[in-house]
Every structure is written in structure tokens, then in C-alpha cells.
N, C-alpha and C positions, 0 to 999 in steps of 0.2 A: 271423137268419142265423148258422148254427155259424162259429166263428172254427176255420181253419186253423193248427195251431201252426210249419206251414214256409211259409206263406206272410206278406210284408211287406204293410204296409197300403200302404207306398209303396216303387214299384220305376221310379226317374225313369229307369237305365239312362245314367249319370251320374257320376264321381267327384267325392270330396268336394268338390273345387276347386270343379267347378260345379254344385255343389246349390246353387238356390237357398233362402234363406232365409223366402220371403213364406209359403208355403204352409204353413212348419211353426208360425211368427209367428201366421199367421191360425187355427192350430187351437187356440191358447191353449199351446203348449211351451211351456216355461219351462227345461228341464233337457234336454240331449245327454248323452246315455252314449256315449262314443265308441270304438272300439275301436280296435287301434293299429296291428296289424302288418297292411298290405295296405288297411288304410282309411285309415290316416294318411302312412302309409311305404311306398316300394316296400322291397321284398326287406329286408336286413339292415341297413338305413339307420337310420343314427340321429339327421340334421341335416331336418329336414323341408323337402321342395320348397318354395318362395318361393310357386307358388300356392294350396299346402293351408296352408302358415304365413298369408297373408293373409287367406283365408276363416277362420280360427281367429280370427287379429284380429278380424275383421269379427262374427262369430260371437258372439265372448267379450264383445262391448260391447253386446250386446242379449237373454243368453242365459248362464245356469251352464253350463259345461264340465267333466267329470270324465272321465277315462280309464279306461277298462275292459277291461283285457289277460288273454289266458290266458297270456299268458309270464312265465315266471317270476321272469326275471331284474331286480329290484328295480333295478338299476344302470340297464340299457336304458330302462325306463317311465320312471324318476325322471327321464334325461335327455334324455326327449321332452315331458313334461309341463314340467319347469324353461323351454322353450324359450317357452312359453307362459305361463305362471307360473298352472296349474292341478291341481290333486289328481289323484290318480291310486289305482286300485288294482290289482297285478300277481298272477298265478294265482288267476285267479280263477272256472277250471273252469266257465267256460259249455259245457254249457246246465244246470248247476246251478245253482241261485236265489240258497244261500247269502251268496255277496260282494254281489251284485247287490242283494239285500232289503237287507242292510246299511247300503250305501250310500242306499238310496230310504229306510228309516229314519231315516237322518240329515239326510235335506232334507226342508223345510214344506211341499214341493210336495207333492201328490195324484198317482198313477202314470199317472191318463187327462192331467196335463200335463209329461210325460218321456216323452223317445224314444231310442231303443237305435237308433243309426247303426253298421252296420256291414257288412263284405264277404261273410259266412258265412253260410248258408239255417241249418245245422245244429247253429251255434254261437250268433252275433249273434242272429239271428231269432229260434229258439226261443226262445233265453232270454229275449229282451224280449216275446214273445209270451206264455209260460207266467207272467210278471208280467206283464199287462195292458197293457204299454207300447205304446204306438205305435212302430212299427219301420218302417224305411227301410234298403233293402239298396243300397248303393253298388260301383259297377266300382272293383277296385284298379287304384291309379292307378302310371303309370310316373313317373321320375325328373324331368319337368316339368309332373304333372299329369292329363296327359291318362289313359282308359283304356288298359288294357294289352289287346294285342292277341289274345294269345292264353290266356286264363287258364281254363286245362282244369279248376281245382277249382271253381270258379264255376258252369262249364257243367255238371259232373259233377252238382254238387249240386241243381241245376236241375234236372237230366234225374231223379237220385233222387226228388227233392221231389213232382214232376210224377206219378211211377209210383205214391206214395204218399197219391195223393190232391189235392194242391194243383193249383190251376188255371191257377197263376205259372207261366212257361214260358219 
């Protein structure tokens, strides 16, 4: 079967808070590429909600965590990651491979056990798609957690996705 490069292998429909862990455990992950703004953070937040900081805890004691942002700003990532006390790498122009290969060069892990979490069909996805990654699209979540209710880039990207072939919808 052709792999889709806009479509996730997993789409729980979910923010990170509540993903669970078992499914990705039971596939042999070993490595999250996490993405930052909208997967980790609502909006412009830089203190992370107590339910995505706990699944982080939870996360980070069974699992490498590394941050994978397209934002720029080196200040911002560095003190979201500090929060955690996890690596990070800032502009990192997904759905270009370059930072990303980088990174999966520098861990002993194999790419069929790393996955690219993140909120963007266009962005997260491809990129961990177009490296082989196992990818999981998550609902950006609001300020305690939950999904956001109305998140038009999400739906947009969806509806794109869809007209271009992917059967995610």
C-alpha cells in the first residue's frame, strides 16, 4: 500500500494531554519529535499547561523527547524545553528534512522507531512522513488542555489534504 505523505499513521482526534502512551510503547517508539507551538502550547504561551507538562513527565520517563519547532526564536523553544529539561531544535523549516535528518542522525534509534507528534497535516506530518517516521496528528489544545474548539487551520488543512488525495478527513 502507497504511503500518503498528508496523511498520519495515527489521527486519535486528541490533544497531547490525552494521548495515550500504550499504543505508541506497543509499536517499538523509542523517540517523539515533538512540535511546539499548537501541540505543546496554546497561542503565544510560553509556561506549559500542568496537563500537557504532566503527560511530558509521564512521557519523558519512558521515552526520548526532543523539540522540533519552526519558530525561530531560540529564546521561546529554549524556554519550553528548559521546562522539561529536554533538547530542542528551533527553525527548523518543516516540511524540510534538513534539521529533522540531523537530529534522527544523532540518535541510535532506527526512524521505523521515532515519531513526529504534531498539529500540522502540511508541516508535522509531511515532514515525518517524507522521513519515514511514524506521525501522529494531535487537536491543539487550549489553556488547560483540552481541544480547541474552533481551530480553522486544522480543518483547512484537512479539507486540503483530503482534495489532494489523502483519505484522512
Amino acid at each position: 500500500m502507497q504511503r500518503h505523505w498528508l496523511r498520519p499513521d495515527w489521527d486519535p482526534g486528541l490533544t497531547l494531554a490525552h494521548l495515550p502512551l500504550e499504543p505508541l510503547l506497543g509499536r517499538g517508539i523509542k523517540v517523539l519529535l515533538l512540535d511546539v507551538d499548537r501541540t505543546l502550547l496554546p497561542g503565544k504561551d510560553v509556561v506549559l499547561p500542568p496537563a500537557i507538562r504532566r503527560w511530558l513527565d509521564d512521557a519523558s520517563r519512558q521515552l526520548h523527547l526532543h523539540l522540533v519547532s519552526n519558530n525561530p526564536s531560540r529564546q521561546r523553544v529554549k524556554a519550553v524545553a528548559d521546562q522539561i529539561g529536554v533538547d530542542f531544535t528551533c527553525a527548523a523549516s518543516k516540511p524540510r528534512r534538513r534539521a529533522m535528518s540531523r537530529i534522527i542522525e544523532r540518535l541510535p534509534t532506527p526512524p521505523t522507531q521515532i515519531a513526529m507528534v504534531g498539529d500540522r497535516v502540511f508541516t508535522d506530518v509531511l515532514a515525518g512522513n517524507r522521513l519515514g517516521l511514524f506521525t501522529v496528528l494531535v487537536r491543539p489544545p487550549n489553556a488547560e488542555g483540552f481541544p480547541c474548539p474552533n481551530d480553522r487551520v486544522q480543518r483547512l488543512e484537512r479539507r486540503l489534504a483530503w482534495l489532494l488525495g489523502s483519505t484522512a478527513r
